[in-house]
BAPATOR-69384 format. One record per atom (N, C-alpha, C): residue number from 1; residue in one letter; atom name; x, y, z. Coordinates in nm, 2 decimals. Example, Ala and Ser with C-alpha at 12.3 -4.5 7.8 and 13.67 -1.06 7.14 Angstrom:
(1; "A"; "N"; (1.32; -0.57; 0.78))
(1; "A"; "CA"; (1.23; -0.45; 0.78))
(1; "A"; "C"; (1.32; -0.33; 0.78))
(2; "S"; "N"; (1.28; -0.22; 0.71))
(2; "S"; "CA"; (1.37; -0.11; 0.71))
(2; "S"; "C"; (1.29; 0.00; 0.79))
This chain:
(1; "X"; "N"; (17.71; 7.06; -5.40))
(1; "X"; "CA"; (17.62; 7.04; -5.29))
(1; "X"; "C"; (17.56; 7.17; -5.24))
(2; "X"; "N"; (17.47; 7.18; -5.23))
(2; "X"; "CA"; (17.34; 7.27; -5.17))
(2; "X"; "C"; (17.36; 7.28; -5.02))
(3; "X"; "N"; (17.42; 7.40; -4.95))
(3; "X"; "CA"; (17.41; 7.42; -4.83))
(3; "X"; "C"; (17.28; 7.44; -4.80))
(4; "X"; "N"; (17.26; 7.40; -4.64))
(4; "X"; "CA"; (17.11; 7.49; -4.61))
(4; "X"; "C"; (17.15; 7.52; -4.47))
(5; "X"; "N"; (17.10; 7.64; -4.46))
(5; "X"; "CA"; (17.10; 7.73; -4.32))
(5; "X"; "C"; (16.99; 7.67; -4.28))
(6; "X"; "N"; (17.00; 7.69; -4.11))
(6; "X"; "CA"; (16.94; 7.64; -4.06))
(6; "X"; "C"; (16.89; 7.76; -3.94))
(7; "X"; "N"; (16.80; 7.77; -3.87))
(7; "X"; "CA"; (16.79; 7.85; -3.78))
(7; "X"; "C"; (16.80; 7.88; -3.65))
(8; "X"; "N"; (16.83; 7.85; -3.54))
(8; "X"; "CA"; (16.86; 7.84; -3.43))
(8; "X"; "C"; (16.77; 7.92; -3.34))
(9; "X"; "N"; (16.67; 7.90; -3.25))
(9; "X"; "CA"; (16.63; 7.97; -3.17))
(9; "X"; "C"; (16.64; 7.92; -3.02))
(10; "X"; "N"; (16.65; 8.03; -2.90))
(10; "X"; "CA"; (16.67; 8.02; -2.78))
(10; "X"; "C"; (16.66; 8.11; -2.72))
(11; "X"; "N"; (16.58; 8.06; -2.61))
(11; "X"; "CA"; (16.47; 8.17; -2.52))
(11; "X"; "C"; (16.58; 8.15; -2.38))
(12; "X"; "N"; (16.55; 8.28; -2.33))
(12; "X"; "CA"; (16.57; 8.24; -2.18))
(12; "X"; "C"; (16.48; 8.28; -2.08))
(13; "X"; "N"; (16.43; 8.24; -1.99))
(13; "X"; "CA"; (16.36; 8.33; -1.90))
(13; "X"; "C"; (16.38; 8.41; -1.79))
(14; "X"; "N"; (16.37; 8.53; -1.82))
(14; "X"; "CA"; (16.41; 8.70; -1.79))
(14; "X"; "C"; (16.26; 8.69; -1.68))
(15; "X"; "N"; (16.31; 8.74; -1.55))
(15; "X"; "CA"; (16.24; 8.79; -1.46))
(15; "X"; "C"; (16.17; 8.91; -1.52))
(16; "X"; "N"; (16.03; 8.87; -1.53))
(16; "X"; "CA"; (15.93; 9.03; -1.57))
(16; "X"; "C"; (15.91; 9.10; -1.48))
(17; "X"; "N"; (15.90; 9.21; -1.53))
(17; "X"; "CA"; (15.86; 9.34; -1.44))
(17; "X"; "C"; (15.72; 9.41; -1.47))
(18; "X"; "N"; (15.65; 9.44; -1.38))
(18; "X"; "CA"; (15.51; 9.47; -1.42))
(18; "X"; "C"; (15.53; 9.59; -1.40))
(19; "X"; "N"; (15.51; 9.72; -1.52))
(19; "X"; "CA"; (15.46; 9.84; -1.49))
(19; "X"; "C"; (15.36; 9.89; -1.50))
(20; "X"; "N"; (15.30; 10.00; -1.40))
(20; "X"; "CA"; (15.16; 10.09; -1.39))
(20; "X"; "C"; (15.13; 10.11; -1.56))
(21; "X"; "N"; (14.98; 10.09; -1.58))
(21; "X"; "CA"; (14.98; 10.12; -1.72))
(21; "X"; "C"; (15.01; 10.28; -1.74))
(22; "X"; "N"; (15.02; 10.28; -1.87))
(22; "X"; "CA"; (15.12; 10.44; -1.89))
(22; "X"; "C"; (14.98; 10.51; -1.94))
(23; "X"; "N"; (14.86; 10.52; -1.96))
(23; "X"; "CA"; (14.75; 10.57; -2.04))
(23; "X"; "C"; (14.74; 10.54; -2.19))
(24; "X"; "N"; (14.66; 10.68; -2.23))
(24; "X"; "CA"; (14.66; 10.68; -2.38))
(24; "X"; "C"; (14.84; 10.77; -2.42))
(25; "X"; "N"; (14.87; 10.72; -2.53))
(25; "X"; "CA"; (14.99; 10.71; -2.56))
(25; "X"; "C"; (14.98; 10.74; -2.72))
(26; "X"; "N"; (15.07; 10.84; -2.74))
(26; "X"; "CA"; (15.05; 10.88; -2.90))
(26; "X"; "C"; (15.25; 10.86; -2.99))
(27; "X"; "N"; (15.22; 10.81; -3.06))
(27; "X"; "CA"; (15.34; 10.80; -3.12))
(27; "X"; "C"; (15.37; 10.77; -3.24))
(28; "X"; "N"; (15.47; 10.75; -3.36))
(28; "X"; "CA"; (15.47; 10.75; -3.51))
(28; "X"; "C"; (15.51; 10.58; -3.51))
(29; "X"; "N"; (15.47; 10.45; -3.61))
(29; "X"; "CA"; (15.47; 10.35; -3.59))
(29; "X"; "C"; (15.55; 10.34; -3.78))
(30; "X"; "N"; (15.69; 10.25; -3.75))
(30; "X"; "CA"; (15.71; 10.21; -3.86))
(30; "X"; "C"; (15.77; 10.11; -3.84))
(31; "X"; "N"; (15.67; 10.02; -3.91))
(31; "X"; "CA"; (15.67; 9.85; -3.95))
(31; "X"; "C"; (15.79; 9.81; -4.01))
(32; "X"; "N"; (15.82; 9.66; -3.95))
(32; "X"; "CA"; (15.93; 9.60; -4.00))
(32; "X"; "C"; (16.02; 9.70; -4.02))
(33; "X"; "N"; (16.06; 9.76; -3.93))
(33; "X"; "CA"; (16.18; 9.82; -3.90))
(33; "X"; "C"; (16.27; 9.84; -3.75))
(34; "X"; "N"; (16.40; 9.87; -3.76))
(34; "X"; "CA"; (16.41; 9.86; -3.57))
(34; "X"; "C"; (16.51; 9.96; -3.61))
(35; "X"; "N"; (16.53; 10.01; -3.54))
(35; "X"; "CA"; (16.58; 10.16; -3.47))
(35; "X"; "C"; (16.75; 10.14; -3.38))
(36; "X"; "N"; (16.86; 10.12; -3.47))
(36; "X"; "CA"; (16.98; 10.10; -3.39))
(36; "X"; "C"; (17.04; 10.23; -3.27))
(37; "X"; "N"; (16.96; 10.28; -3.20))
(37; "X"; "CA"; (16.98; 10.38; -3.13))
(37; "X"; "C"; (17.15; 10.41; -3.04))
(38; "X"; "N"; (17.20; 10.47; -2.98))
(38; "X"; "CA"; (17.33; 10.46; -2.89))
(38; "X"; "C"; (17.28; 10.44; -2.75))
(39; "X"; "N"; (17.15; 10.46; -2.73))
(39; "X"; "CA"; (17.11; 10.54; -2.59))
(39; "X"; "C"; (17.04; 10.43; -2.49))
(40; "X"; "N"; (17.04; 10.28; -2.52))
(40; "X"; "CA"; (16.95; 10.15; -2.53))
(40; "X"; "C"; (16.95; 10.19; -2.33))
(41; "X"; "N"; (16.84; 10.22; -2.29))
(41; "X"; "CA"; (16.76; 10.23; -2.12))
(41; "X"; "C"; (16.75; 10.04; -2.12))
(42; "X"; "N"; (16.68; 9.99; -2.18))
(42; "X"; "CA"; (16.69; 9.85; -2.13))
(42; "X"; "C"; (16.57; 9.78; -2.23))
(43; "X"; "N"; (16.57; 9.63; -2.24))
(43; "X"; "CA"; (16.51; 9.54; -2.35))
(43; "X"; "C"; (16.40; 9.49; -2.18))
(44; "X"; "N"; (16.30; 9.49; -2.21))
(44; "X"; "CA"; (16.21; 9.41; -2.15))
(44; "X"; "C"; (16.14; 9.32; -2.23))
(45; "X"; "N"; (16.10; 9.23; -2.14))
(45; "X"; "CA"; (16.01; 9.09; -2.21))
(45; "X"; "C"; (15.87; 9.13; -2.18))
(46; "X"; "N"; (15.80; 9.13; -2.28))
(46; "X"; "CA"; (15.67; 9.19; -2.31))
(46; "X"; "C"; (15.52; 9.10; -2.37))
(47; "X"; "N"; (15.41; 9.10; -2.32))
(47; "X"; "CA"; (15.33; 9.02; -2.43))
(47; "X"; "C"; (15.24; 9.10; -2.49))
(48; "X"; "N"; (15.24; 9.25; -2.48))
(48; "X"; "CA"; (15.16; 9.32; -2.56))
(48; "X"; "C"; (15.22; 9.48; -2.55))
(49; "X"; "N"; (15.18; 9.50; -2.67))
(49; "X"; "CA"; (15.22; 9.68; -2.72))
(49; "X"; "C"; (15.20; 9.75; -2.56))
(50; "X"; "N"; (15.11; 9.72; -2.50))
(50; "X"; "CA"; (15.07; 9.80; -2.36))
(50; "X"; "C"; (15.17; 9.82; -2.30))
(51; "X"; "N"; (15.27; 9.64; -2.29))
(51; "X"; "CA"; (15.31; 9.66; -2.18))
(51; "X"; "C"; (15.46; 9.74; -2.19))
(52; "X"; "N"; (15.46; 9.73; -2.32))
(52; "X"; "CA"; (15.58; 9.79; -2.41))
(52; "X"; "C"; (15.61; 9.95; -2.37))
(53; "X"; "N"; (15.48; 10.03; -2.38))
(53; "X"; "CA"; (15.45; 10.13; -2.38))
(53; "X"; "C"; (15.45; 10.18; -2.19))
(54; "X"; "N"; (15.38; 10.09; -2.17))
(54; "X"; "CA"; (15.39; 10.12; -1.99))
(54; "X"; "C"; (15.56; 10.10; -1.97))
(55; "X"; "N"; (15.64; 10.02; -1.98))
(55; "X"; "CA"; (15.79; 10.05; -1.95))
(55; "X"; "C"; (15.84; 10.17; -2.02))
(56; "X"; "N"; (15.80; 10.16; -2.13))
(56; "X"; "CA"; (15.84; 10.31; -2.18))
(56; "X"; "C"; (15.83; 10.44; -2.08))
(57; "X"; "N"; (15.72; 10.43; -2.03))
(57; "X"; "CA"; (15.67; 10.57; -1.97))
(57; "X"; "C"; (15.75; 10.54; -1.82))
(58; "X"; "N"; (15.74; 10.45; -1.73))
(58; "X"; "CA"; (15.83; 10.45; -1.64))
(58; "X"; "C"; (15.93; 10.46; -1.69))
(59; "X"; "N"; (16.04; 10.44; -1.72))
(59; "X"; "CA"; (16.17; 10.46; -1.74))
(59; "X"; "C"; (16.22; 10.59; -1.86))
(60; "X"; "N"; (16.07; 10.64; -1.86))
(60; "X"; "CA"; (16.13; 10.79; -1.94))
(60; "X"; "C"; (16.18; 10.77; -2.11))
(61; "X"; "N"; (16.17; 10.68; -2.18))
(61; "X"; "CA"; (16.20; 10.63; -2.29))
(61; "X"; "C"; (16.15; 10.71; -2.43))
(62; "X"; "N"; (16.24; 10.75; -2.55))
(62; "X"; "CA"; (16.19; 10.84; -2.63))
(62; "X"; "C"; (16.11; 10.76; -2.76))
(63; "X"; "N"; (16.19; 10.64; -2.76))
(63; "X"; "CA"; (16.13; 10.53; -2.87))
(63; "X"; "C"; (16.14; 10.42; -2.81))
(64; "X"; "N"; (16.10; 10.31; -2.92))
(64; "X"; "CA"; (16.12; 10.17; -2.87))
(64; "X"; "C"; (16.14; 10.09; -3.00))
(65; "X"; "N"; (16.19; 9.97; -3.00))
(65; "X"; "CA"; (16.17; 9.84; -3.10))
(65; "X"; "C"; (16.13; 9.73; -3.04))
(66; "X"; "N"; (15.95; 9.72; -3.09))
(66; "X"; "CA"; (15.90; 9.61; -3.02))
(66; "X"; "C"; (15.90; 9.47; -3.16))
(67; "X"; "N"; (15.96; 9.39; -3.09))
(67; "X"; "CA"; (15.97; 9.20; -3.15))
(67; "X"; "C"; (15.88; 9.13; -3.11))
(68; "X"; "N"; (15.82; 9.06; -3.25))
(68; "X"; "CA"; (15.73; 8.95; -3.25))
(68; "X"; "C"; (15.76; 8.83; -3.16))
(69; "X"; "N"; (15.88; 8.86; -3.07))
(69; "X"; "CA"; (15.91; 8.73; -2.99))
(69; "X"; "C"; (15.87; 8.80; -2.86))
(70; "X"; "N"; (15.82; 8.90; -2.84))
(70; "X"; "CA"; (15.80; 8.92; -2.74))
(70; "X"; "C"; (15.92; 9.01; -2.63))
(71; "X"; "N"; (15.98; 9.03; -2.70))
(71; "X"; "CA"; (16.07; 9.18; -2.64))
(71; "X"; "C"; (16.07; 9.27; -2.65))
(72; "X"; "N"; (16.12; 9.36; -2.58))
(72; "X"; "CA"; (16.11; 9.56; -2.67))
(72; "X"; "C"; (16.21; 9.64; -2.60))
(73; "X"; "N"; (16.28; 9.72; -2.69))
(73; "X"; "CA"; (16.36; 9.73; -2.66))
(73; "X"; "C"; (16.37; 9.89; -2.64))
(74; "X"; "N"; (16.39; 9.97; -2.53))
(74; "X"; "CA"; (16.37; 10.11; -2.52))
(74; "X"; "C"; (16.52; 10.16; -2.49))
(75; "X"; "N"; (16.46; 10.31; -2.56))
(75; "X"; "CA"; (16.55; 10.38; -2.61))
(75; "X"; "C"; (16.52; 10.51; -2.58))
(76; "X"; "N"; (16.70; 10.61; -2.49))
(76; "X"; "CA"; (16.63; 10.75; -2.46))
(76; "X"; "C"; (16.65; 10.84; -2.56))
(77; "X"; "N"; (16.74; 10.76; -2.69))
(77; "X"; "CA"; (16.72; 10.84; -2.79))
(77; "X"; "C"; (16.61; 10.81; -2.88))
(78; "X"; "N"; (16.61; 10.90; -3.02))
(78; "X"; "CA"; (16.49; 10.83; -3.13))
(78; "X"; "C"; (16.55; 10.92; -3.24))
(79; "X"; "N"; (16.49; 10.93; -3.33))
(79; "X"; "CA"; (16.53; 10.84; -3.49))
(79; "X"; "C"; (16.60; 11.01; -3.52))
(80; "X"; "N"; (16.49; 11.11; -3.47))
(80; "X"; "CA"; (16.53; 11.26; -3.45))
(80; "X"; "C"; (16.65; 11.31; -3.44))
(81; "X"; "N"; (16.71; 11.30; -3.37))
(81; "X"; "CA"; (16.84; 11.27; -3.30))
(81; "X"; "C"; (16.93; 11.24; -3.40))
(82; "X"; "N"; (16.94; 11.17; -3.50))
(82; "X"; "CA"; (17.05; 11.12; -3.61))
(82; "X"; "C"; (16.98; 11.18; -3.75))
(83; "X"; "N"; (17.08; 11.22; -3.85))
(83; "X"; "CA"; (17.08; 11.32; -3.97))
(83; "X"; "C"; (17.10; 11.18; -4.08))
(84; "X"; "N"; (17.12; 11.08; -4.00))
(84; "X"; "CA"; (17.16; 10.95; -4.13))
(84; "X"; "C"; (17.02; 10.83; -4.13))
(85; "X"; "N"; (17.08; 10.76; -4.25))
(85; "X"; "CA"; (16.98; 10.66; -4.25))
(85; "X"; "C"; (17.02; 10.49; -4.18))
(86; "X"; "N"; (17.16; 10.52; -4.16))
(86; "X"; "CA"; (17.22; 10.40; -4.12))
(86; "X"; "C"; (17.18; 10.34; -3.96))
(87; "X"; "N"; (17.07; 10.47; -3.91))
(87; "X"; "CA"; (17.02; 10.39; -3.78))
(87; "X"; "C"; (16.93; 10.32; -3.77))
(88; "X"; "N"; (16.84; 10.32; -3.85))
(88; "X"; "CA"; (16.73; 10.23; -3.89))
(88; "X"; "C"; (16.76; 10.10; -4.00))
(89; "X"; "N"; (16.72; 9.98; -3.95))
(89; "X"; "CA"; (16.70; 9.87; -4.07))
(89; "X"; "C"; (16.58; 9.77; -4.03))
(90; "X"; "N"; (16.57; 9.68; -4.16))
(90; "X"; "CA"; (16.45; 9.58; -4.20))
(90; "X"; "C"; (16.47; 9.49; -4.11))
(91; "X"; "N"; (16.39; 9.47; -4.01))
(91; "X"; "CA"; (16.38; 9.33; -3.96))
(91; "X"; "C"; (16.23; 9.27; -3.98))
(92; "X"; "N"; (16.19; 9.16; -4.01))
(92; "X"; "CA"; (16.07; 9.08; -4.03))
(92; "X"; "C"; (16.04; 9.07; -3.87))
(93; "X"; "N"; (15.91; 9.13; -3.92))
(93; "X"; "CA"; (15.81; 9.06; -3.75))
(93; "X"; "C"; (15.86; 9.20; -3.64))
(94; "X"; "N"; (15.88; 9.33; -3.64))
(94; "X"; "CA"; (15.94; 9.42; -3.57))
(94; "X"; "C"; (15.88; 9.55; -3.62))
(95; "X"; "N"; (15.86; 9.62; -3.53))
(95; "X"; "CA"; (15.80; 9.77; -3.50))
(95; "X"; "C"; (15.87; 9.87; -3.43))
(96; "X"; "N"; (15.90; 9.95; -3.54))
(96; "X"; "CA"; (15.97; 10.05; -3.43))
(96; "X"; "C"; (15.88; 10.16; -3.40))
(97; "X"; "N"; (15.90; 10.20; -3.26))
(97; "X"; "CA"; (15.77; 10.34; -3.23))
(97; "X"; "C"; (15.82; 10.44; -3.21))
(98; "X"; "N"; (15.83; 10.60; -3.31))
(98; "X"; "CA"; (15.92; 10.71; -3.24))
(98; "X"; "C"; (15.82; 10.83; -3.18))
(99; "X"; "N"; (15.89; 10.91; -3.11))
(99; "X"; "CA"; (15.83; 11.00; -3.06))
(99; "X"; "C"; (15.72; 10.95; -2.96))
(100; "X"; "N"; (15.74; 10.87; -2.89))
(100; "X"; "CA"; (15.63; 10.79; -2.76))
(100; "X"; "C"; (15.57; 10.91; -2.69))
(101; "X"; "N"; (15.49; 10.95; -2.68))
(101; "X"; "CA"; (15.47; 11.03; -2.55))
(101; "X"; "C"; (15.30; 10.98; -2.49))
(102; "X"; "N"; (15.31; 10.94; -2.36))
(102; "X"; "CA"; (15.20; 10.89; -2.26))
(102; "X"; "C"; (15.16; 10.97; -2.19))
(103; "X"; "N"; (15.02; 10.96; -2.13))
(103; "X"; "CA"; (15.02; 11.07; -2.04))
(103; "X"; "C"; (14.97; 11.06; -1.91))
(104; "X"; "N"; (15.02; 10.90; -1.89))
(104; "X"; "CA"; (15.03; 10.85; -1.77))
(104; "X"; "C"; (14.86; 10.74; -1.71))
(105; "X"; "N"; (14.86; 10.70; -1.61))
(105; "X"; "CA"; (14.79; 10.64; -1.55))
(105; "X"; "C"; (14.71; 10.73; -1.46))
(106; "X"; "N"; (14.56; 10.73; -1.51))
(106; "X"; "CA"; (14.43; 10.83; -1.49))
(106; "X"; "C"; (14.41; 10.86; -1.34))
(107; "X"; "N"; (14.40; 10.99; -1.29))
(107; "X"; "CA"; (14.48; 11.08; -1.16))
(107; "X"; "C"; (14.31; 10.98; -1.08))
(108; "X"; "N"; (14.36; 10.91; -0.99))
(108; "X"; "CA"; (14.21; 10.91; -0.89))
(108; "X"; "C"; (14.20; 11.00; -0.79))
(109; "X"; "N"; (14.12; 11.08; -0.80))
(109; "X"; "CA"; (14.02; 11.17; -0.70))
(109; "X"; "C"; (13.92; 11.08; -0.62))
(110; "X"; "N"; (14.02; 11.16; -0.47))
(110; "X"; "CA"; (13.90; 11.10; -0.40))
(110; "X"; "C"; (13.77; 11.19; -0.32))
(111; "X"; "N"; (13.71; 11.19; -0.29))
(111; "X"; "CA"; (13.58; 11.25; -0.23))
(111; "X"; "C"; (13.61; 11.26; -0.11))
(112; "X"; "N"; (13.54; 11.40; -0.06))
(112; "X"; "CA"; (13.59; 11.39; 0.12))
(112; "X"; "C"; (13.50; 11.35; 0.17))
Protein backbone atom coordinates (compact mmCIF):
# COMPACT_ATOMS: atom_id res chain seq x y z
CA UNK A 1 0.00 0.00 0.00
CA UNK A 2 0.97 3.43 -1.31
CA UNK A 3 1.50 6.02 1.50
CA UNK A 4 0.65 9.63 0.65
CA UNK A 5 1.92 12.65 2.42
CA UNK A 6 -0.18 15.01 2.96
CA UNK A 7 0.43 18.68 3.69
CA UNK A 8 -0.52 20.66 6.39
CA UNK A 9 -0.77 24.38 6.42
CA UNK A 10 -1.44 26.99 9.27
CA UNK A 11 -1.45 30.62 9.40
CA UNK A 12 -1.60 32.61 12.41
CA UNK A 13 -2.22 36.20 12.63
CA UNK A 14 0.87 38.25 13.75
CA UNK A 15 0.20 41.83 14.66
CA UNK A 16 1.92 43.90 11.58
CA UNK A 17 4.19 46.51 11.91
CA UNK A 18 4.36 49.23 9.37
CA UNK A 19 7.80 50.60 8.52
CA UNK A 20 8.98 54.10 6.89
CA UNK A 21 9.82 53.08 3.43
CA UNK A 22 13.69 52.35 3.39
CA UNK A 23 14.38 54.05 -0.40
CA UNK A 24 16.21 52.71 -3.21
CA UNK A 25 17.91 49.59 -1.92
CA UNK A 26 20.68 47.59 -3.65
CA UNK A 27 21.42 44.05 -2.89
CA UNK A 28 22.54 40.31 -4.47
CA UNK A 29 19.17 38.18 -5.06
CA UNK A 30 19.35 34.28 -4.89
CA UNK A 31 16.29 32.42 -5.88
CA UNK A 32 14.87 29.53 -4.26
CA UNK A 33 17.16 29.61 -1.66
CA UNK A 34 17.07 30.66 2.24
CA UNK A 35 19.94 31.59 4.24
CA UNK A 36 20.27 29.54 7.69
CA UNK A 37 21.92 32.44 9.51
CA UNK A 38 22.86 32.33 13.66
CA UNK A 39 22.05 36.04 13.95
CA UNK A 40 17.87 35.85 13.13
CA UNK A 41 16.82 40.08 14.36
CA UNK A 42 13.19 38.91 13.70
CA UNK A 43 10.62 37.21 10.89
CA UNK A 44 8.04 39.83 9.90
CA UNK A 45 4.75 39.24 8.01
CA UNK A 46 5.05 41.03 4.75
CA UNK A 47 2.95 41.57 1.40
CA UNK A 48 5.67 42.88 -0.76
CA UNK A 49 9.60 42.92 -1.29
CA UNK A 50 9.19 46.80 -0.09
CA UNK A 51 7.97 45.99 2.96
CA UNK A 52 10.62 43.36 3.48
CA UNK A 53 13.21 45.76 2.71
CA UNK A 54 11.75 48.70 4.82
CA UNK A 55 12.13 46.35 8.05
CA UNK A 56 15.26 45.52 6.99
CA UNK A 57 16.61 49.02 7.07
CA UNK A 58 14.85 49.84 10.44
CA UNK A 59 16.13 47.18 12.33
CA UNK A 60 19.68 47.41 10.83
CA UNK A 61 19.53 44.00 9.03
CA UNK A 62 22.50 42.55 6.72
CA UNK A 63 20.26 40.00 4.71
CA UNK A 64 17.00 38.52 4.66
CA UNK A 65 14.82 35.33 3.46
CA UNK A 66 11.80 36.48 1.94
CA UNK A 67 8.58 33.48 1.56
CA UNK A 68 6.03 33.21 -0.90
CA UNK A 69 3.67 32.98 2.17
CA UNK A 70 4.34 36.18 2.91
CA UNK A 71 7.04 36.31 5.61
CA UNK A 72 10.68 37.45 5.80
CA UNK A 73 12.89 36.69 7.81
CA UNK A 74 16.00 39.21 8.83
CA UNK A 75 19.17 38.56 9.58
CA UNK A 76 22.27 40.66 11.19
CA UNK A 77 24.40 38.21 9.71
CA UNK A 78 24.81 37.21 5.77
CA UNK A 79 26.14 34.59 3.77
CA UNK A 80 29.78 36.54 4.03
CA UNK A 81 30.22 35.80 7.38
CA UNK A 82 30.46 31.76 6.91
CA UNK A 83 33.45 29.95 4.83
CA UNK A 84 30.85 26.82 4.33
CA UNK A 85 28.02 25.89 2.21
CA UNK A 86 25.93 24.32 4.87
CA UNK A 87 24.22 27.81 5.53
CA UNK A 88 22.35 28.14 2.61
CA UNK A 89 19.54 25.57 1.17
CA UNK A 90 16.67 24.96 -1.56
CA UNK A 91 13.48 25.98 -0.58
CA UNK A 92 10.52 26.28 -3.40
CA UNK A 93 8.80 29.73 -3.53
CA UNK A 94 11.82 31.65 -1.41
CA UNK A 95 14.46 34.49 -1.96
CA UNK A 96 17.23 35.06 -0.22
CA UNK A 97 18.67 38.81 -0.33
CA UNK A 98 22.57 39.36 0.75
CA UNK A 99 24.33 42.36 1.23
CA UNK A 100 20.94 44.72 1.69
CA UNK A 101 22.02 48.13 1.87
CA UNK A 102 19.14 51.12 1.66
CA UNK A 103 19.67 54.50 1.75
CA UNK A 104 16.79 55.43 3.54
CA UNK A 105 13.56 57.47 3.08
CA UNK A 106 14.17 60.82 0.81
CA UNK A 107 15.50 63.77 3.34
CA UNK A 108 12.43 66.62 3.05
CA UNK A 109 13.67 70.04 2.85
CA UNK A 110 11.78 72.55 3.90
CA UNK A 111 11.74 76.25 2.61
CA UNK A 112 11.96 79.27 4.93
Amino acid sequence: EEEEEEEVFTTTEEPTTTYPPAGPCTYSAIYQTTFNGNKLLKTVSVKSPSECFAACYALGCRSANLYSAGTCDLFKDALIDYRRPDVVGFQHGAVYFDGIQCQGPPKVVESP
